[in-house]
C-alpha positions in Angstrom: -13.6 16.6 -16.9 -16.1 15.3 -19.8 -17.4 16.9 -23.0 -21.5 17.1 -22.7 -24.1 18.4 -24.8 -26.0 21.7 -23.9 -29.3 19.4 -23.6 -27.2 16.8 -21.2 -27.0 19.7 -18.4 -28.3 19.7 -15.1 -28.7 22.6 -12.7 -25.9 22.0 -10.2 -23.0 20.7 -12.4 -19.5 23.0 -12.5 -18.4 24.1 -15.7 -14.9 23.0 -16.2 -13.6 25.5 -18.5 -14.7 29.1 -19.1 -17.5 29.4 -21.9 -16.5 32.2 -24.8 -18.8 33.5 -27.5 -18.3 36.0 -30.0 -14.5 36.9 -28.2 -16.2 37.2 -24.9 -16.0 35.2 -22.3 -19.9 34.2 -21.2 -19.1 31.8 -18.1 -15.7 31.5 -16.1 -14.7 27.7 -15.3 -15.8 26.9 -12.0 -19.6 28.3 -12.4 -22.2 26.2 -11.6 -25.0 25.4 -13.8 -28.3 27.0 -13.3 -31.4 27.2 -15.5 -30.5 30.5 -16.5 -26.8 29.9 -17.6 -28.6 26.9 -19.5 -30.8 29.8 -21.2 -27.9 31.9 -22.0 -26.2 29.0 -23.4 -29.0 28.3 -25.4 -29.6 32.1 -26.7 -26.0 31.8 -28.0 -26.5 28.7 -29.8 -23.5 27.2 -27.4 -23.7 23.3 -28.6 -21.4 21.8 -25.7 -19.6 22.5 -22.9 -17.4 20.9 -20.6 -18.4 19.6 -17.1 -16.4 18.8 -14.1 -16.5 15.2 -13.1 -16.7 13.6 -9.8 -12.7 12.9 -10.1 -12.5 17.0 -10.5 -13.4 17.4 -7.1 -11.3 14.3 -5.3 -8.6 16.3 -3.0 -6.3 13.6 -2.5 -4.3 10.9 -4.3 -6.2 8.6 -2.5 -9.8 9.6 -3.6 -8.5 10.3 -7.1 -7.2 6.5 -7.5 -10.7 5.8 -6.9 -12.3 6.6 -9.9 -9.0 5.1 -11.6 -10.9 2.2 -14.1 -7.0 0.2 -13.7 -7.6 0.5 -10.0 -11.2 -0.7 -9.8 -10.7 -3.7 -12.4 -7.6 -4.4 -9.4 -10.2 -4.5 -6.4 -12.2 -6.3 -8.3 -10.0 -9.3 -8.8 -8.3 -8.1 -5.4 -11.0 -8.8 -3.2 -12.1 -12.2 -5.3 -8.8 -14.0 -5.2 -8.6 -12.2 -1.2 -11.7 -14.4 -0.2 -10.1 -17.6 -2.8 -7.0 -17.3 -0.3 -8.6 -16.9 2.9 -10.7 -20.0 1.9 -8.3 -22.1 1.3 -6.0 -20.8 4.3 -9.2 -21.8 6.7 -9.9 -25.1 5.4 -6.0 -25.8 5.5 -6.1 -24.7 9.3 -9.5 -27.1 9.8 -8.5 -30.5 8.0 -4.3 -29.8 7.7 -4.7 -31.4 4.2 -1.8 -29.8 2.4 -2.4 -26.9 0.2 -1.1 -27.2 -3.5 1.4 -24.9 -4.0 0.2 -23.8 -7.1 -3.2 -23.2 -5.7 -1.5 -20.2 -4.2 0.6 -19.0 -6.8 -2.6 -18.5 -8.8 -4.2 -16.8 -6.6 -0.9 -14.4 -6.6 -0.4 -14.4 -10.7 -4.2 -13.8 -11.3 -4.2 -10.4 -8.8 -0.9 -9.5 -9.5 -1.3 -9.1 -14.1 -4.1 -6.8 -12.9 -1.5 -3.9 -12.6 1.7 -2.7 -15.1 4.2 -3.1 -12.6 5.6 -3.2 -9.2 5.7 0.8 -8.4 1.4 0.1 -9.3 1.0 -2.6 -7.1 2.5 -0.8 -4.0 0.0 2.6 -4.9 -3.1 0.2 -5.0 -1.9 -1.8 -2.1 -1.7 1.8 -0.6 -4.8 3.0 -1.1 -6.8 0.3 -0.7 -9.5 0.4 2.2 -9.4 -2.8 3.9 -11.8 -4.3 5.7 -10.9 -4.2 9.5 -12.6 -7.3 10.8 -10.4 -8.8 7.7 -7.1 -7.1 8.8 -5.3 -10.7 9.4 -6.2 -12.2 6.2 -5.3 -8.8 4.5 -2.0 -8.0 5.8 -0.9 -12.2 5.0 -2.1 -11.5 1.2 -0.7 -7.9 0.9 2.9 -9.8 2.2 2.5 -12.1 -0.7 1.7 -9.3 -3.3 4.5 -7.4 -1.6 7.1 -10.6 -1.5 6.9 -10.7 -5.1 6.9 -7.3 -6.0 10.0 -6.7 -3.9 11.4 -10.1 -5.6 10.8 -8.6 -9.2 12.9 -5.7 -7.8 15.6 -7.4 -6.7 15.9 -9.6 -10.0 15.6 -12.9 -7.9 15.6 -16.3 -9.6 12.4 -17.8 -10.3 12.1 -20.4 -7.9 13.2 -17.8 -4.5 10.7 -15.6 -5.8 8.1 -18.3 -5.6 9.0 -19.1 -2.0 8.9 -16.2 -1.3 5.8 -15.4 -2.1 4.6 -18.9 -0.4 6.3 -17.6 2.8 4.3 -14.1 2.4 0.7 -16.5 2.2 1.8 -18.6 5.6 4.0 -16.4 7.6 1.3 -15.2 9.8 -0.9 -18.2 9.8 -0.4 -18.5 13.7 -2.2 -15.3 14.1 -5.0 -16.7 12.6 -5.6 -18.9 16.0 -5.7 -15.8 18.4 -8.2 -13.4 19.2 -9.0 -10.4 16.9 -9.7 -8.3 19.6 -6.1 -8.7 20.8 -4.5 -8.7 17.2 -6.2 -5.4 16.3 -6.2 -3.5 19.9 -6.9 0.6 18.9 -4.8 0.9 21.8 -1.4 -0.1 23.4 -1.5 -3.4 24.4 -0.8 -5.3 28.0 2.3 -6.7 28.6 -0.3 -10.2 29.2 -1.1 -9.4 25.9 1.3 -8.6 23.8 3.7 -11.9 25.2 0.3 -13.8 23.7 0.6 -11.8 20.5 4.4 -13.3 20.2 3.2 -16.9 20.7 2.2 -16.4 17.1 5.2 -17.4 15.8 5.3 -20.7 17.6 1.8 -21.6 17.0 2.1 -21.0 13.5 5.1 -23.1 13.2 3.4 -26.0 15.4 0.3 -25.9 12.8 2.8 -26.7 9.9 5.8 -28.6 11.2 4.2 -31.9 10.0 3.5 -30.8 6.6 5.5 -32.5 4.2 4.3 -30.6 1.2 6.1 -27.0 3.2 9.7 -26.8 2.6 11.9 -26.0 5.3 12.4 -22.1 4.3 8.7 -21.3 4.3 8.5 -23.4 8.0 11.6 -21.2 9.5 9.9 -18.2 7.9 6.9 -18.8 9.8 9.0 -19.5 13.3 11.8 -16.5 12.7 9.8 -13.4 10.7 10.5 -11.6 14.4 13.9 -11.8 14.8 16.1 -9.0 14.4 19.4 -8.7 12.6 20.8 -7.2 16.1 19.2 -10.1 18.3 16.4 -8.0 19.8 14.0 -10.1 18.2 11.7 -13.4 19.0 10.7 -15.9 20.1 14.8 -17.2 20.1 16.5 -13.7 19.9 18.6 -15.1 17.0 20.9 -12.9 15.4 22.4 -12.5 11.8 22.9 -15.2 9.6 21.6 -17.4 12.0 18.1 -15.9 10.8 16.7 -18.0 8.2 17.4 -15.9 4.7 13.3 -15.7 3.4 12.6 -14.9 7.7 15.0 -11.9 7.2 12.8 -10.8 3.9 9.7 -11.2 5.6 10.6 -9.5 8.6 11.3 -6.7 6.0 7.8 -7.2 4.4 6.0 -7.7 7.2 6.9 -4.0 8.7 6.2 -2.2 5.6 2.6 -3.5 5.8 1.9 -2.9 9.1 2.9 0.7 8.6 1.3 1.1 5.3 -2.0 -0.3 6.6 -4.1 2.7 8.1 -6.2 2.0 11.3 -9.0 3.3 13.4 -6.5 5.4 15.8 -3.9 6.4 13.0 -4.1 6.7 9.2 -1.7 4.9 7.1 2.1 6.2 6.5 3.6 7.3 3.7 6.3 5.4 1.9 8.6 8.0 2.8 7.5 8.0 6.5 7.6 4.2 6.4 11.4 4.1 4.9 12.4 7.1 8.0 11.1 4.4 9.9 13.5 1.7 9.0 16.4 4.1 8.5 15.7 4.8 12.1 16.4 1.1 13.4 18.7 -0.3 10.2 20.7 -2.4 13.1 17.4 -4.8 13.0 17.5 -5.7 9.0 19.6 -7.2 6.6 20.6 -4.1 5.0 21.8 -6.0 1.5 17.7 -6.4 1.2 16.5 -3.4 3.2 18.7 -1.0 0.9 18.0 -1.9 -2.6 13.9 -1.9 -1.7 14.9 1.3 0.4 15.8 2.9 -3.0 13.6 1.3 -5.2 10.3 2.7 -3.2 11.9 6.0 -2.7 12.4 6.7 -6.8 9.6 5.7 -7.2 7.8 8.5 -5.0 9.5 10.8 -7.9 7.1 13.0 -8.8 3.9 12.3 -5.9 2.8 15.5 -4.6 3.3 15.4 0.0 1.8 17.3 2.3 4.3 18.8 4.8 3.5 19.2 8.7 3.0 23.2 8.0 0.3 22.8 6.0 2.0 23.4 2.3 1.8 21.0 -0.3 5.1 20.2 -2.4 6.4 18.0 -5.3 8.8 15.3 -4.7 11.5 16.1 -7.1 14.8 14.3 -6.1 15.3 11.8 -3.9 18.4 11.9 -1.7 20.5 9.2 -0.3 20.9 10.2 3.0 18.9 9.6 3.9 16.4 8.6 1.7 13.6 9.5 3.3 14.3 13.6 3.2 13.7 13.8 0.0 13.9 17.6 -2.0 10.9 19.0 -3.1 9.6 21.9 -4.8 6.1 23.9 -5.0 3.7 25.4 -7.3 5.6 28.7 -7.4 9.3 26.7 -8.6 10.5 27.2 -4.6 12.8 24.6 -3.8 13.5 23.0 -0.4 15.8 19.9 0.9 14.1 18.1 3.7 17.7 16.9 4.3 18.4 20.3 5.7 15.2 21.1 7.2 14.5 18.6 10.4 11.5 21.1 11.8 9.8 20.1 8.3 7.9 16.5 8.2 5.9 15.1 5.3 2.5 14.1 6.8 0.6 12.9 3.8 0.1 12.4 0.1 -2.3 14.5 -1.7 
């Protein structure tokens, strides 16, 4: 809400706290302005009021964060370094002149000290509305923001974070030879099609094999970010250790986007409906990663106000460890429930 002048009124605003004069209370919050509460504000000499904003009226966390000034200073510089990086990433794939590293890690530090910290970072990343013809460019340069939030996190060194994050910007460059139409099917895919989807790995790692300037970690990344920890991965069905250590971090990163990215057949999941998710298949990480991040993201949904599946709209209050993702909550009137003990209850969305 705002502080306005009686002159600065105009028929149709919502007052957005109750008007008193003389003891009495003249207008209730809520009432919308009209020439005649204008000339009743006027008779009592009532010199300013306040006015509900368009921010009042957002529903959601989502259309709240809109009118956020932090978050629109962040899709500012979001979407100019996101067009930087998928400039660069196109005249790489054109002329295979190698890409200072640096180049990149610009592009990351110049988006990335437009937020306070990493729990920021993952809420803007949330709620931002990408473009869908964009969606393979996006989801690269969301891994890389991601890679080094997660490595902030998880206290690495320096130099592993930076690799990281180089991993995040190339990991999915072999996507970026297939068809979007394929990439981005609303539907289920073809068996034809999704065993071209999985070549993506190999042609990625055929585009840069020869590049001198790539070290040997962000190559593997690009070839193994698909295998799984329990060898039900591809394109070797490696298992364990014998996964390359940023591949298994990627893998890892690389999930969380494609779930926290909404599409035309399915809105985006929550955090807590994207960490059920991993706790569901935990045989197909590398849990020393997975559970740290696991616990990191779930604290920080402390506080976030969910929408269950019946309709009621609760408080996160505590977040419990097993699993993490059935967190308890508590509603406007102090009720408290544990999801942990209620499996016919499912959080559906943040409001």
């Amino acid at each position: 809400m705002k502080i306005i002048s009686r002159m600065e009124l105009k028929e149709g605003m919502e007052l957005a706290e109750a008007v008193e004069a003389g003891g009495n209370v003249l207008f209730a919050a809520g009432t919308k302005v009209t020439a005649q509460v204008i000339g009743k504000l006027e008779h009592y000499d009532i010199i300013a009021v306040s006015v509900k904003e368009d921010v009042d009226f957002a529903k959601s966390h989502n259309e709240r964060i809109q009118f956020d000034q932090d978050f629109k200073d962040f899709q500012v510089r979001y979407y100019d370094c996101l067009t930087r990086y998928k400039g660069i990433m196109l005249s790489y794939l054109g002329t295979k002149f190698a890409i200072p590293s640096r180049n990149l890690i610009d592009i990351y530090n110049e988006c990335y000290k437009c937020v306070k910290n990493e729990k920021q970072l993952l809420d803007f990343i949330y709620n931002m509305m990408p473009n869908e013809d964009e969606l393979t460019y996006t989801q690269s340069f969301n891994s890389a923001l991601l890679c080094g939030a997660f490595a902030g996190w998880l206290g690495l060194p320096e130099e592993k974070k930076r690799t990281l994050i180089l991993c995040g910007f190339y990991y999915d460059i072999g996507k970026w030879k297939l068809p979007t139409e394929i990439l981005w099917k609303p539907g289920k895919l073809t068996e034809q099609e999704f065993e071209l989807v999985k070549q993506h790995t190999l042609l990625g790692y055929k585009i840069v094999k020869n590049d001198t300037a790539l070290s040997d970690d962000i190559k593997m990344c690009i070839l193994m970010h698909h295998e799984k920890m329990d060898g039900s991965g591809y394109p070797c069905r490696l298992q364990g250790e014998k996964i390359n250590e940023y591949a298994r971090f990627l893998s890892i990163v690389d999930t969380y986007i494609a779930m926290a990215s909404p599409r035309t057949f399915r809105p985006a999941f929550t955090p807590l409906q994207i960490i059920g998710n991993f706790e569901k298949n935990l045989e197909k990480y590398d849990i020393s990663i997975l559970m740290p991040l696991i616990e990191r993201i779930s604290n920080a949904q402390i506080g976030t106000t969910v929408m269950l599946s019946d309709g009621t709209e609760w408080e996160i209050m505590l977040i419990n460890k097993n699993p993490y993702s059935r967190p308890t909550l508590r509603n406007s009137a102090d009720m408290i429930i544990n999801l942990a003990d209620r499996p016919d209850l499912e959080i559906v969305k943040l409001t």
